[in-house]
C-alpha positions in Angstrom: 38.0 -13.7 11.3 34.2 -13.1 11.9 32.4 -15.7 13.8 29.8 -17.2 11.8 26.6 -17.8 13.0 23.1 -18.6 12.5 21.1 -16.3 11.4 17.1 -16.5 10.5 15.9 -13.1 9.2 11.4 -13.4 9.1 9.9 -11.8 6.5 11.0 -11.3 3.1 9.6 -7.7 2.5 12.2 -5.0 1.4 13.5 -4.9 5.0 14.0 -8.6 5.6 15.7 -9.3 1.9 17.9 -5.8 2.5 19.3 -7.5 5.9 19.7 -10.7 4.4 21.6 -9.5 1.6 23.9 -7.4 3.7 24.5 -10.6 6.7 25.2 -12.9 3.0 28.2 -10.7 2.7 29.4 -11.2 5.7 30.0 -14.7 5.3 27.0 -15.7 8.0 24.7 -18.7 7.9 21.7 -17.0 6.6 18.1 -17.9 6.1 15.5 -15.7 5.0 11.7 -17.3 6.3 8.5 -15.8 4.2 5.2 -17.1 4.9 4.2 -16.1 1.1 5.1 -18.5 -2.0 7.4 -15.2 -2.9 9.3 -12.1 -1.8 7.6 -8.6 -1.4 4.4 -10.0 -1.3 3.3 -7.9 1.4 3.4 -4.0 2.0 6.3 -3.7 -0.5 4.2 -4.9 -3.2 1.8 -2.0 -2.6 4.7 0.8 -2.1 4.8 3.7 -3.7 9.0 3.1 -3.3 10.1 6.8 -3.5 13.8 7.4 -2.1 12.3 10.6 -0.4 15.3 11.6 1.9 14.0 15.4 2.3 10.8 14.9 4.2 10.5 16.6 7.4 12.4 14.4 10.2 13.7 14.8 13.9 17.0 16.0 14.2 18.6 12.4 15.6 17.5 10.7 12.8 18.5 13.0 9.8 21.6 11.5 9.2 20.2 7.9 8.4 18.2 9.8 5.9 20.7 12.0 4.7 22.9 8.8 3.7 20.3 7.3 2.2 20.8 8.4 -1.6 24.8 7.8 -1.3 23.6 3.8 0.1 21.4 3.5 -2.8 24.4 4.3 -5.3 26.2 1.7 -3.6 23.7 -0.7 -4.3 23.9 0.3 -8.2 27.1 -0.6 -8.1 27.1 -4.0 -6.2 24.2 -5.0 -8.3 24.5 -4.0 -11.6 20.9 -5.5 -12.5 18.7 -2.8 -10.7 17.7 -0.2 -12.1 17.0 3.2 -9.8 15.1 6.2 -11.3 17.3 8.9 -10.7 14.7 11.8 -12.9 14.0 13.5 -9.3 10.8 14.9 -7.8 9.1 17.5 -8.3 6.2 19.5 -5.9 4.0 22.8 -6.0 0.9 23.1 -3.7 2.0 21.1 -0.8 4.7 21.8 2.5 8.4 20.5 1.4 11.5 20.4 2.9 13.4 23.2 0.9 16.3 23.1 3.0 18.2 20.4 1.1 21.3 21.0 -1.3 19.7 19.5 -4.1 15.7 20.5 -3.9 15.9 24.2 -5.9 13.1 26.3 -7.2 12.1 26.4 -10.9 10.1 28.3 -13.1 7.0 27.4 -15.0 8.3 26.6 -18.1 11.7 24.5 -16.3 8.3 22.6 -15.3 7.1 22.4 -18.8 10.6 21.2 -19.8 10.6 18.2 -17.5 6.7 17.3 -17.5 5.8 18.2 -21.2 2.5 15.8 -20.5 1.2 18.1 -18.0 -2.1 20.3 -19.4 -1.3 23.1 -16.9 1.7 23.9 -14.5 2.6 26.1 -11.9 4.2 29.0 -11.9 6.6 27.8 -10.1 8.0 24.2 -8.5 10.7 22.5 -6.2 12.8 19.9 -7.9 14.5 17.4 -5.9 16.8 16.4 -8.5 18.9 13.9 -6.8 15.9 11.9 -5.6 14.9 8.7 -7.2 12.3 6.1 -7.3 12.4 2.0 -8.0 10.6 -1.1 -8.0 10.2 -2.4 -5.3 9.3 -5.9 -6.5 11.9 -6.6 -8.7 14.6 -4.9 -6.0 13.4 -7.0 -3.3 13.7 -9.8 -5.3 17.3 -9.2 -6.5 18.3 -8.3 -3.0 16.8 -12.1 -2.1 18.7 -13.7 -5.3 22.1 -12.2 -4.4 21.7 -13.3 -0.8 21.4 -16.8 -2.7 24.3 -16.2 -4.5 26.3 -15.5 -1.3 24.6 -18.6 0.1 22.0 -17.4 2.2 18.6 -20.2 2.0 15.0 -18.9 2.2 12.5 -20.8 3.2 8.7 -19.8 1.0 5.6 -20.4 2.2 6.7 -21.1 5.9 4.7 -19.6 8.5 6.2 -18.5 11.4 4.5 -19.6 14.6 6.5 -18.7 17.8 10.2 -17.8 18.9 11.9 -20.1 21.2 14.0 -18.8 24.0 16.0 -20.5 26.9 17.3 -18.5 29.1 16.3 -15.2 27.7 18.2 -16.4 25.0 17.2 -17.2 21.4 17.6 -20.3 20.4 15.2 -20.6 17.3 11.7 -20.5 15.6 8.8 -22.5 15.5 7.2 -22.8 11.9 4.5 -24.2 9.9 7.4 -26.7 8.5 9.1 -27.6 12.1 11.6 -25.9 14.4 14.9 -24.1 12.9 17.9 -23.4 15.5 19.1 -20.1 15.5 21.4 -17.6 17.3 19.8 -14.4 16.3 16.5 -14.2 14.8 15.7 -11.0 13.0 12.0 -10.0 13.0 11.3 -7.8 9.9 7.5 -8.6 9.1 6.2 -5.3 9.9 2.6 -5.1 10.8 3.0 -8.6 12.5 5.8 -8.0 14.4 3.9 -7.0 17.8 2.2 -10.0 17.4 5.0 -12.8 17.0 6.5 -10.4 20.0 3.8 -11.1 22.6 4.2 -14.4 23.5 8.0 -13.4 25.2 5.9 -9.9 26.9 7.5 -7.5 24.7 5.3 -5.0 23.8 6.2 -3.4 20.1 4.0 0.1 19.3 3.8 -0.6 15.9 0.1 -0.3 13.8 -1.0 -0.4 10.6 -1.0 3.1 8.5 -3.1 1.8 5.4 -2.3 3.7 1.9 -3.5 3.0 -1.4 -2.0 2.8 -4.4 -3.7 3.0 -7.6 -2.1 1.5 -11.1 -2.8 2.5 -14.2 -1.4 1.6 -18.1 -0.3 4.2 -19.8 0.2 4.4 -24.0 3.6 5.4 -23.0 5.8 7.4 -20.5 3.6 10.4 -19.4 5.7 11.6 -16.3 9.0 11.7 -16.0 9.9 12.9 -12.6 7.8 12.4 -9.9 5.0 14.3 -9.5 3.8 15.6 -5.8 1.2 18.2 -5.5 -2.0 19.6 -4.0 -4.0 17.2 -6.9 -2.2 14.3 -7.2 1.0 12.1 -6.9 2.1 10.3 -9.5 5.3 8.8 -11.3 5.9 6.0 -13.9 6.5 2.5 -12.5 7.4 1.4 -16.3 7.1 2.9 -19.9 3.7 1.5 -19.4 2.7 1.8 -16.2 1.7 4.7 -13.9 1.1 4.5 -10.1 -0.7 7.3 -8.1 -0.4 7.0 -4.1 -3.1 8.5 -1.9 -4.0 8.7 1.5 -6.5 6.3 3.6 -9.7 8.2 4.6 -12.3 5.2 5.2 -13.2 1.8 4.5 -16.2 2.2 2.9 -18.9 4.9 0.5 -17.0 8.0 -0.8 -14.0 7.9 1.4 -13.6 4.1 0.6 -10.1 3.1 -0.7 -12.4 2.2 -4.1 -14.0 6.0 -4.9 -10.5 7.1 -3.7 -9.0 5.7 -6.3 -10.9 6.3 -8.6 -11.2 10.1 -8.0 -7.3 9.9 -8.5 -7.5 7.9 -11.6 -10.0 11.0 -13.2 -7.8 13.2 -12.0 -4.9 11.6 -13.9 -7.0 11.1 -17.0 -7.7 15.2 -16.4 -4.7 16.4 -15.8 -2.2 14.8 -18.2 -2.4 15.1 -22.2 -3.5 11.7 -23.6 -4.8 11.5 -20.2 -7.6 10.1 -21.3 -5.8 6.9 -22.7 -4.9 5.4 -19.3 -6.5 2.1 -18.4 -7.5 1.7 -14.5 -5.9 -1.6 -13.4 -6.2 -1.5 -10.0 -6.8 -0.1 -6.6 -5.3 -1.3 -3.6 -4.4 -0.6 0.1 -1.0 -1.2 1.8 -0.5 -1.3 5.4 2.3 0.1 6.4 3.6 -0.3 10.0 3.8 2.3 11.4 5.9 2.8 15.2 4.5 5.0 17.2 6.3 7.9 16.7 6.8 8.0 13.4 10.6 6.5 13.6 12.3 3.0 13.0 12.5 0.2 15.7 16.3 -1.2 15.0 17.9 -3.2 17.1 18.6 -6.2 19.2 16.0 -6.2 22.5 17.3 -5.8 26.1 15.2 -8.3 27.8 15.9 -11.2 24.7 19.4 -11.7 24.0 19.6 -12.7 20.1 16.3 -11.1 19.1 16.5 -8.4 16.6 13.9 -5.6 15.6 13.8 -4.2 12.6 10.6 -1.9 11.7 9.6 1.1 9.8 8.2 3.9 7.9 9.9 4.9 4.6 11.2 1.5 4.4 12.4 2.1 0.7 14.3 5.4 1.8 16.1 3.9 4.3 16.6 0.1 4.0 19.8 0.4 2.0 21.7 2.1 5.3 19.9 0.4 8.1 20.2 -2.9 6.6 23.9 -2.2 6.1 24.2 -1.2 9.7 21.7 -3.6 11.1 24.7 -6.5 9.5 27.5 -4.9 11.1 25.6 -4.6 14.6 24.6 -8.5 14.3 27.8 -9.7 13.1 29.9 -7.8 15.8 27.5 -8.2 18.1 27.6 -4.1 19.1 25.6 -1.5 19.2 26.2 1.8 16.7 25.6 4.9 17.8 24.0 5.6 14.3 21.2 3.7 15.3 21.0 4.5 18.6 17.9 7.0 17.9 15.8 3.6 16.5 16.0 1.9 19.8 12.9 0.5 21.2 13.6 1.8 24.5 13.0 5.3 23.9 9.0 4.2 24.4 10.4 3.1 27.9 10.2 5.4 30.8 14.2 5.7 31.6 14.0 4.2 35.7 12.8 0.9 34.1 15.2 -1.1 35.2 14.0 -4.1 33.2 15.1 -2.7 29.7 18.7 -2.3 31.0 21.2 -4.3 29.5 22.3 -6.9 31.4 21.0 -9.9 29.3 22.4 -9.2 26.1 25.8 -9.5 26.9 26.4 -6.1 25.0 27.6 -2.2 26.0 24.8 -0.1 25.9 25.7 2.9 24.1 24.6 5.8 26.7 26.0 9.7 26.1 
């Protein structure tokens, strides 16, 4: 029988509520701390939440990707209540990743068939048909109510203000509300993670990779895939709404997140029939965290036995297999070689004797 213990998982973003909801499962004494009166207040709010699994990756990370879409049908099926956008993606103009099974090439008026709203098309497209898109609001939020259900307890507008160790050893959390005890705390509050981090010397490269994300209301559904080219990219959030993701250039004049989105909210109105019917709601910037290589940060830290990392890009791609494999590392107190790329270590020079395991009470996995 699994050992229970007590879990606090900070930060009750799409990454945070994913974990929680897989250690709920697993019969553990879970509670899920947010600083914010709610969950996915933060980045995930302002997520463009595309399962992307055919973007151009390292080699020792494809697989977590490449499971990605088979996790998400899980999840379907464990919570009957959410509701993924399986219509696919579809790009012309821009680099993509051709080499997957299910991205194939179609013709201009395959285009027209899918994307009838479109005033012009290419004359010719990939279509990632097995990709999908959700909400990430309302998943994050039904991940957090069925880690309720399992008995999991979170903890709203509670600030977290320090990590408390004894012996390298974690042994809870200070907070705006008092100390909690704790045998593993999971850190999954993204650009703040370095930050909690720093008091214990553990240096996290993580920044902030701001995005913008610009919603719209639409008369109705206008796009029905979602649409990534050289002009815009777009999908439907709801019947009603339409979001368009751009990149950050500036924080201010033309290349301020403002006349960005706006450009990209004429473009819309240009490029779509009945275009000119959207209403601009609003304009704003997300900041992602962002390691420094690109990758995830997963896994428990060799210097702090009980603290667990969990950061990263494509959070919504990849938070349904991570956080499945983040539970089962934490609960059998192991490491997985499937995660064994997303290692904080690997920003470590090798000799460092420091970051070896001998804290943790765990087998490094070495090949």
């Amino acid at each position: 029988m699994t050992k229970k213990q007590k879990i606090i998982v900070v930060g009750a973003g799409i990454i945070g509520a994913s974990i929680a909801y897989n250690l709920s499962k697993e019969n553990q004494d879970v509670t899920l701390v947010e600083s914010h009166s709610k969950a996915g207040c933060g980045v995930t709010l302002n997520s463009f939440a595309w399962i992307n699994p055919s973007g151009r990756v390292q080699e020792n990370i494809q697989h977590l990707y490449e499971r990605s879409l088979a996790e998400y049908h899980v999840l379907e099926k464990e919570i009957p209540e959410l509701k993924v956008d399986w219509n696919g993606s579809l790009s012309w103009g821009i680099p993509v990743n051709s080499h997957k099974s299910y991205v194939e090439k179609i013709t201009r008026q395959q285009v027209s068939d899918l994307e009838p709203s479109l005033k012009e098309y290419p004359n010719e497209a990939l279509y990632a048909y097995k990709e999908g898109a959700v909400d990430p609001t309302i998943l994050t939020n039904l991940l957090v109510k069925k880690a309720q259900g399992n008995g999991g307890k979170i903890l709203f507008d509670t600030k977290v203000t320090g990590i408390k160790t004894e012996d390298a050893k974690v042994v809870g959390i200070h907070t705006s509300k008092g100390f909690i005890e704790s045998d593993v705390v999971v850190l999954a509050t993204g650009t703040a993670l370095p930050e909690l981090c720093k008091p214990l010397s553990i240096d996290v490269p993580v920044e902030s990779s701001p995005s913008i994300i610009i919603r719209m209301k639409s008369p109705k559904k206008l796009i029905h895939t979602l649409i990534s080219n050289s002009r815009f990219e777009a999908r439907q959030l709801s019947d009603t709404t339409l979001i368009a993701a751009e990149d950050y250039l500036d924080d201010h004049g033309e290349n301020g997140p403002e006349a960005v989105g706006r450009r990209a909210f004429d473009t819309l109105c240009h490029d779509l029939k009945e275009g000119e019917h959207l209403e601009l709601e609003s304009i704003k910037v997300g900041m992602r965290p962002m390691p420094k290589d690109g990758y995830p940060i997963v896994g428990f830290h060799d210097q702090v036995k009980g603290l667990y990392l969990a950061v990263m890009h494509s959070a919504i791609t990849l938070s349904p297999i991570i956080s499945r494999l983040v539970a089962k590392e934490i609960v059998d107190n192991m490491q997985l070689k499937d995660l064994e790329s997303c290692r904080i270590s690997r920003f470590y020079p090798l000799n460092d004797s420091s970051l070896i395991d001998k804290k943790s009470g765990m087998q490094q996995v070495i090949e």
